[in-house]
Z-matrix of the N, CA and C atoms (Angstrom, degrees):
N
C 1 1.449
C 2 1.524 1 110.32
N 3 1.302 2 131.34 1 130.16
C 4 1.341 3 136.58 2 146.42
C 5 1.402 4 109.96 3 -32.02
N 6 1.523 5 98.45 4 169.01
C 7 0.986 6 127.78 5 -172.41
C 8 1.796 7 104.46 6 -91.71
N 9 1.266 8 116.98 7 149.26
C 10 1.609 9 122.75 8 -158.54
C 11 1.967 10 106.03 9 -97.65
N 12 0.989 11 112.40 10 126.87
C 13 1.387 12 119.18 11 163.65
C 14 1.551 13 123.26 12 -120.70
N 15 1.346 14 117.39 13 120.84
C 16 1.272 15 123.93 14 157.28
C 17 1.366 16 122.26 15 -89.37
N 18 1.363 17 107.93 16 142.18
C 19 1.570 18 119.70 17 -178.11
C 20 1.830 19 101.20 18 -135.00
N 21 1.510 20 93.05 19 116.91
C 22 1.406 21 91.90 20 173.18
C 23 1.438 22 124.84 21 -139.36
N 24 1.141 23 111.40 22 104.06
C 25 1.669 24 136.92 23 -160.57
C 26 1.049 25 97.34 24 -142.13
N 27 1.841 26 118.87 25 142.24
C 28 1.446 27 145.57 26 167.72
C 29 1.519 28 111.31 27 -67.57
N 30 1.149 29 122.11 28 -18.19
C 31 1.657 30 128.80 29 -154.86
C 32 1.877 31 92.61 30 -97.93
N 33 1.219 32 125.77 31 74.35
C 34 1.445 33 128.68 32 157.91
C 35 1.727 34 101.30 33 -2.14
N 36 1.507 35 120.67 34 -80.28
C 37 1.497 36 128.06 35 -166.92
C 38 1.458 37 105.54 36 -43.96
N 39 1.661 38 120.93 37 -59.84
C 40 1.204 39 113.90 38 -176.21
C 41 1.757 40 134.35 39 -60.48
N 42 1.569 41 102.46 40 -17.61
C 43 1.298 42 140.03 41 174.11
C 44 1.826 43 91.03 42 -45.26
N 45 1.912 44 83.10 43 -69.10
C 46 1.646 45 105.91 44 -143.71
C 47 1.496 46 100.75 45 -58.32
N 48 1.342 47 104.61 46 -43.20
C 49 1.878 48 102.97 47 -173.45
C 50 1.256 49 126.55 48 -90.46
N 51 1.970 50 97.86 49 -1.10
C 52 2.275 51 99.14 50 161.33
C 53 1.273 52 100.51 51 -71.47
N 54 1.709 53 112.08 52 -46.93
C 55 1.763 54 106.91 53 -165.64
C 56 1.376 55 104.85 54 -46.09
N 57 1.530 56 110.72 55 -51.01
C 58 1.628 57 116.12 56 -153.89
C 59 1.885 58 104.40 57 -39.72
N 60 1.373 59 82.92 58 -57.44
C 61 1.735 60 109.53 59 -175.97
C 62 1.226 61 112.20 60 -59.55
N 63 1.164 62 133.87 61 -14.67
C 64 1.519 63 116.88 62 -176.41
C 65 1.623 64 97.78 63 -136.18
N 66 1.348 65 116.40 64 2.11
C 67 1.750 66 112.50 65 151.62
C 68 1.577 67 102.57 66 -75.93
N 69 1.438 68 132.15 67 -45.64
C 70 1.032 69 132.97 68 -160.49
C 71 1.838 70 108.73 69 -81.99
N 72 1.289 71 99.39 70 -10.70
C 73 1.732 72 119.72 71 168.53
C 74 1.645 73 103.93 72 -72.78
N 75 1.185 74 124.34 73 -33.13
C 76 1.208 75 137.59 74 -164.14
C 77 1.774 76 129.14 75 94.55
N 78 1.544 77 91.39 76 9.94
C 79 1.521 78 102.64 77 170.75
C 80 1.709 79 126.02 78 -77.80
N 81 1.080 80 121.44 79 143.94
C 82 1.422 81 129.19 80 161.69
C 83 1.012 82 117.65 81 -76.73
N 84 1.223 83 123.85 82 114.67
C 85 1.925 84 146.33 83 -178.38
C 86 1.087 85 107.35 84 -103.69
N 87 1.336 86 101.93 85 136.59
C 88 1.468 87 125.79 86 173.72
C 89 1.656 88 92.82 87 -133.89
N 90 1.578 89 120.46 88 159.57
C 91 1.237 90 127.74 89 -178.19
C 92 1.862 91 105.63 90 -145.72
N 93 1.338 92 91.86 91 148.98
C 94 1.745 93 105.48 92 173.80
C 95 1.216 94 107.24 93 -142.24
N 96 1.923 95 116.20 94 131.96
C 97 1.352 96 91.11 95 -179.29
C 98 2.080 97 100.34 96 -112.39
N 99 1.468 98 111.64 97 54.66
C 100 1.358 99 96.78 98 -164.05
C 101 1.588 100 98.27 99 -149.60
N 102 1.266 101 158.62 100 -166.01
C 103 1.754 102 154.73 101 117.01
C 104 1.217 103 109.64 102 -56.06
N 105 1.833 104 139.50 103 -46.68
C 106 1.108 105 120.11 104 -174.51
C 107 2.099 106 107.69 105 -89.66
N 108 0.881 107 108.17 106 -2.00
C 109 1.779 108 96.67 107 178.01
C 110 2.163 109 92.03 108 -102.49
N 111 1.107 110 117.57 109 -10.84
C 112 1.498 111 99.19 110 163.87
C 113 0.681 112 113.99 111 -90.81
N 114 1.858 113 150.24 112 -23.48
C 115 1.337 114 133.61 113 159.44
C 116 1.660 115 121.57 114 -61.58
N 117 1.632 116 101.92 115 -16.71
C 118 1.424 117 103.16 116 -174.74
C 119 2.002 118 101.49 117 -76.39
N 120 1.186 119 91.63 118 -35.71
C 121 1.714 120 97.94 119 -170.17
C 122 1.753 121 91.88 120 -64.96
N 123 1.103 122 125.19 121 -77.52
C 124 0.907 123 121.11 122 -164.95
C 125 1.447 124 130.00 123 -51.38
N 126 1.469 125 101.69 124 -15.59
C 127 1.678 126 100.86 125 163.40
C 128 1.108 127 112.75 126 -80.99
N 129 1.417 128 128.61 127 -29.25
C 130 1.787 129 128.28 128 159.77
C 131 0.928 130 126.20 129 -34.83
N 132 1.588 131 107.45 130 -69.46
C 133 1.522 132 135.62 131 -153.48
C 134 1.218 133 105.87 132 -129.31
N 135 1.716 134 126.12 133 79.99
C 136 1.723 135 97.19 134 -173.65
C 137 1.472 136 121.30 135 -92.44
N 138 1.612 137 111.47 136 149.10
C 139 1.401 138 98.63 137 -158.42
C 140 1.777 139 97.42 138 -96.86
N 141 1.581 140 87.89 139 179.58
C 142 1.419 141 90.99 140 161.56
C 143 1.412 142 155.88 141 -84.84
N 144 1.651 143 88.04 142 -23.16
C 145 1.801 144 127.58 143 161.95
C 146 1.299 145 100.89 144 -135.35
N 147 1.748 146 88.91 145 146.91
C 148 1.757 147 86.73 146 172.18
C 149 1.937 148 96.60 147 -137.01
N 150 1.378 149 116.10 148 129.96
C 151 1.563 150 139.47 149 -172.95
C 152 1.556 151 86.40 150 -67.56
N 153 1.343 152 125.80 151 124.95
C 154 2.254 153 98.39 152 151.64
C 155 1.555 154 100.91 153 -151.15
N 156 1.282 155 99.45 154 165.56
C 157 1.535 156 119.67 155 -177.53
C 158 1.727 157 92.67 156 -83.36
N 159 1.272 158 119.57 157 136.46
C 160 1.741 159 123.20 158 138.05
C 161 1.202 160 113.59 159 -39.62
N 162 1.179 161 126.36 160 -59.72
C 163 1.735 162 147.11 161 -163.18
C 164 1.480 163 92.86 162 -90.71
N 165 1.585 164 129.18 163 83.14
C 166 1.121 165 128.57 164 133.59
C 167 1.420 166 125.26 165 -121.54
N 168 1.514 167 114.34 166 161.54
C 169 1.788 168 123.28 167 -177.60
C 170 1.477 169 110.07 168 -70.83
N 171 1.628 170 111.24 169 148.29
C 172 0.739 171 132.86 170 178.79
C 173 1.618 172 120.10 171 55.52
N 174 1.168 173 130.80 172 -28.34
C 175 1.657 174 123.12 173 134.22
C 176 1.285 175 121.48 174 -123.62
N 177 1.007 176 143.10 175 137.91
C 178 1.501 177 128.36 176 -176.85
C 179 1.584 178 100.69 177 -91.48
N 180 1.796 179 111.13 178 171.46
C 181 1.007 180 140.56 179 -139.98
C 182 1.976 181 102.19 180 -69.08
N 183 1.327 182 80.98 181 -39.49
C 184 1.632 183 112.35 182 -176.83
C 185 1.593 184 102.15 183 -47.54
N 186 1.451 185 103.78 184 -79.63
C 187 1.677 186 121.21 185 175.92
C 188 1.773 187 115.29 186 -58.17
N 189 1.559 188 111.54 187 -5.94
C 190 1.405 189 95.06 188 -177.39
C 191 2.193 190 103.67 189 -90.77
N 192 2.059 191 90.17 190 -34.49
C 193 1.567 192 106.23 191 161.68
C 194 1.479 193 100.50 192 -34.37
N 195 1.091 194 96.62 193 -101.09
C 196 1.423 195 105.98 194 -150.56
C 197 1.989 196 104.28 195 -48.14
N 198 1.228 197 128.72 196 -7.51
C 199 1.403 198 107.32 197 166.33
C 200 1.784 199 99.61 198 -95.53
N 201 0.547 200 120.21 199 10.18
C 202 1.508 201 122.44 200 176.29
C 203 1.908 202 96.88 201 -89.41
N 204 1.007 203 115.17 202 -59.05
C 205 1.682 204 121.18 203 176.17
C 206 0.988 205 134.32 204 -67.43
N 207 1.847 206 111.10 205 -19.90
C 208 1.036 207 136.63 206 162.20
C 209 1.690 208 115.80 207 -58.37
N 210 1.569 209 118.24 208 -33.08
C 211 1.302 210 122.46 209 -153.64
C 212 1.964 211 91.18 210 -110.97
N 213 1.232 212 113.45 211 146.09
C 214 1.779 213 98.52 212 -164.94
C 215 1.476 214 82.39 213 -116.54
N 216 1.457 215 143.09 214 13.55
C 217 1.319 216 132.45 215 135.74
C 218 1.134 217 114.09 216 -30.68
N 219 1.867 218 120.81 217 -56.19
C 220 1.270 219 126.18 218 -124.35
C 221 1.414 220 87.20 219 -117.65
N 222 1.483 221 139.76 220 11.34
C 223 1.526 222 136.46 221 -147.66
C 224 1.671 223 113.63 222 -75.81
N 225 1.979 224 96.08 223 -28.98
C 226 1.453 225 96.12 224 -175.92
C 227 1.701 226 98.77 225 -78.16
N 228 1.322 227 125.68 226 -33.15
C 229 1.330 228 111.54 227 -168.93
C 230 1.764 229 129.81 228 -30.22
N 231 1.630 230 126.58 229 122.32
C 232 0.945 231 114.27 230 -149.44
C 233 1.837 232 88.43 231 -91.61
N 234 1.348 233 125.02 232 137.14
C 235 1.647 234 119.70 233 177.67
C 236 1.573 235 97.61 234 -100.88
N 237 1.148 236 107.08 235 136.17
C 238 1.493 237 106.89 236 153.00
C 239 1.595 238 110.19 237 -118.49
N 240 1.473 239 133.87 238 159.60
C 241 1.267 240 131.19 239 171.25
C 242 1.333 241 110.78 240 -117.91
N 243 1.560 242 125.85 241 135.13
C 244 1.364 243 135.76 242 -156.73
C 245 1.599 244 95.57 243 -133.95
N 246 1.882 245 116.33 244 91.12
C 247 0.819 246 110.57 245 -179.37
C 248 1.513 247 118.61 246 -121.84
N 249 1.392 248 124.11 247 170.66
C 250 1.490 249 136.52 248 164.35
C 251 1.354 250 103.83 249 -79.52
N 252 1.528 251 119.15 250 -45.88
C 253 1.890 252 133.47 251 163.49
C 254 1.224 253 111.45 252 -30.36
N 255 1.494 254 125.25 253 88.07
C 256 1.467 255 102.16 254 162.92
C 257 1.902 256 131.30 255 -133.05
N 258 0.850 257 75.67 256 41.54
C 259 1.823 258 100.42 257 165.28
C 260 1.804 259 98.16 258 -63.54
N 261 1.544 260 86.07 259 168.37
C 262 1.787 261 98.97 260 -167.62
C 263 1.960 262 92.40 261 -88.31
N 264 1.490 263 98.31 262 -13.44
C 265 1.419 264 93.32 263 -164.67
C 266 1.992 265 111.13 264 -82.44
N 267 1.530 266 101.95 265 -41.30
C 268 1.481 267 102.66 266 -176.77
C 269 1.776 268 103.88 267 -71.83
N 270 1.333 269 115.04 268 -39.85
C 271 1.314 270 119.92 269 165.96
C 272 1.876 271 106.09 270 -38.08
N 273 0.950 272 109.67 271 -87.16
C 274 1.838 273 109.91 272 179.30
C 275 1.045 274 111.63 273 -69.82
N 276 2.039 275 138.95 274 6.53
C 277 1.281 276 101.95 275 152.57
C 278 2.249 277 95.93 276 -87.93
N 279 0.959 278 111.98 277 -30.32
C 280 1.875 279 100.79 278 165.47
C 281 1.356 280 113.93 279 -35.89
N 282 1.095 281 143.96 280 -51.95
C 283 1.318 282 163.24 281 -170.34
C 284 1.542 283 121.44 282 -77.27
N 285 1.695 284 115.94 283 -23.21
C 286 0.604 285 112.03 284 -166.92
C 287 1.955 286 95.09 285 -117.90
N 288 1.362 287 110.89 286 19.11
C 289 1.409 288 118.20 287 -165.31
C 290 1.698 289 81.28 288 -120.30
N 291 1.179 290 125.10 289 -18.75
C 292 1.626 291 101.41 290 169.32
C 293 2.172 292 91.59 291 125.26
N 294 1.239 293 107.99 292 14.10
C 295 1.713 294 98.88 293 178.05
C 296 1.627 295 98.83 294 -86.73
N 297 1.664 296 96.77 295 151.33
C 298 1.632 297 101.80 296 166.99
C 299 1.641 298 112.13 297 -80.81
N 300 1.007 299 150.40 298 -19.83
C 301 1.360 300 156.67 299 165.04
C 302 1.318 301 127.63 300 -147.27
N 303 1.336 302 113.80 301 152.17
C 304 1.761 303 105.10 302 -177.88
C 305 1.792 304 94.09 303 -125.58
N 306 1.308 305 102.64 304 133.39
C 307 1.067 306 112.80 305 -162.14
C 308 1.662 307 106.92 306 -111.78
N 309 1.686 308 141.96 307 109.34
C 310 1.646 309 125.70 308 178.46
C 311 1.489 310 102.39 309 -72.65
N 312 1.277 311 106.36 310 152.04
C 313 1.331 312 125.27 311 148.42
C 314 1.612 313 94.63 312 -102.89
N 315 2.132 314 83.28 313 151.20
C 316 1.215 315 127.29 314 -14.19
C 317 1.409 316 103.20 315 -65.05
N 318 1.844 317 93.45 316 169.00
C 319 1.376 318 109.30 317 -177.64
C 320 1.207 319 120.50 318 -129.58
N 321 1.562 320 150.56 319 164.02
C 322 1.211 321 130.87 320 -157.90
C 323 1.838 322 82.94 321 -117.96
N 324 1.636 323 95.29 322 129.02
C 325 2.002 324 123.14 323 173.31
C 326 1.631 325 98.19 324 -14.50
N 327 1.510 326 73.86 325 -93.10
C 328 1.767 327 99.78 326 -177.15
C 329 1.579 328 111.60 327 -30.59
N 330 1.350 329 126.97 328 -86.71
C 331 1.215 330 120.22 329 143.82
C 332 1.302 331 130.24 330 25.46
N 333 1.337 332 128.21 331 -95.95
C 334 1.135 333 136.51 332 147.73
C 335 1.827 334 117.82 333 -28.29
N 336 0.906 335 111.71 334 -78.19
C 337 1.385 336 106.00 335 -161.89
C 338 2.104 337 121.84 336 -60.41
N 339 2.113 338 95.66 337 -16.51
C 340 1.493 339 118.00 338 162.89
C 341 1.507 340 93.23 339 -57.05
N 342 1.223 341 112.73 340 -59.92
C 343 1.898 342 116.02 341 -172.64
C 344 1.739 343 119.36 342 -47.09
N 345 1.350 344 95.77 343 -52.16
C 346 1.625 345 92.86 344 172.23
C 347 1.588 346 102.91 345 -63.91
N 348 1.093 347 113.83 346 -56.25
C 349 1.781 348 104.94 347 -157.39
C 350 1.712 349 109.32 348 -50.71
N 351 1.807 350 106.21 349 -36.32
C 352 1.650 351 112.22 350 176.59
C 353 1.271 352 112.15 351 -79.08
N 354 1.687 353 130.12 352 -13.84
C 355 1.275 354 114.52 353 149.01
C 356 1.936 355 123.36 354 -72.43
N 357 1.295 356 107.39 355 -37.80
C 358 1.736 357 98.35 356 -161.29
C 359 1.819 358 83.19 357 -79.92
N 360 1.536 359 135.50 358 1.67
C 361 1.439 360 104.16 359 169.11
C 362 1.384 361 105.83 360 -82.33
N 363 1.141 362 119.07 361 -46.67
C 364 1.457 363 123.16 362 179.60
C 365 1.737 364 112.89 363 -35.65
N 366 1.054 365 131.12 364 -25.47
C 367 1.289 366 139.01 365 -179.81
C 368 1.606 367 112.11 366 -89.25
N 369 1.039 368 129.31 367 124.91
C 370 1.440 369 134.56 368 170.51
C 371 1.675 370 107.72 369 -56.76
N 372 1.049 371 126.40 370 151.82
C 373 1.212 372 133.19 371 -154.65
C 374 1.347 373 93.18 372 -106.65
N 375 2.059 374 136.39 373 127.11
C 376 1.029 375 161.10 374 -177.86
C 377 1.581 376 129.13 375 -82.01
């Protein structure tokens, strides 16, 4: 089995064309489009990277970070942030809540999916 990615964004389209790209990477996707159904996934199924919006319902991206870092189950999980936010400030408060990269939308495919592969090598294999 591959290695596990969560992507959790409200925007269906942006959903539809990370999975495409990182099923076709050879990753296993899982998706959330909310703060409380990605803590639920991830207490299920925990992944190895997780894709997320700042701007999500019912917890935002910010508060789902930092309970993700909060919990030392979850410490290797690699975060990336996939935002519309792109000030120097929401960037380093992401960064400064415990994510491995903050990523603007839009974002370039390729791009992105170079980023996951140089994060899940960086991680020792489980």
């Amino acid at each position: 089995m591959g290695r596990k990615v969560l992507i959790i964004d409200n925007q269906p389209g942006t959903v539809a064309c990370i999975e495409y790209l990182l099923k076709q990477a050879g990753y296993e996707v899982a998706t959330a489009s909310n703060g409380e159904e990605a803590l639920k996934s991830i207490t299920a199924d925990k992944p190895d990277l997780i894709l997320m919006d700042t701007m999500l319902p019912q917890r935002n991206g910010y508060e789902v970070c930092q309970t993700i870092r909060e919990n030392p189950r979850w410490q290797d999980i690699r975060i990336v942030f996939l935002s519309a936010r792109t000030s120097d400030a929401e960037k380093a408060k992401g960064m400064d809540l415990g994510a491995d990269d903050y990523v603007c939308k839009p974002f370039c495919n390729t791009e992105l999916v170079e980023k996951v592969n140089a994060l899940l090598e960086s991680v020792e294999w489980t």
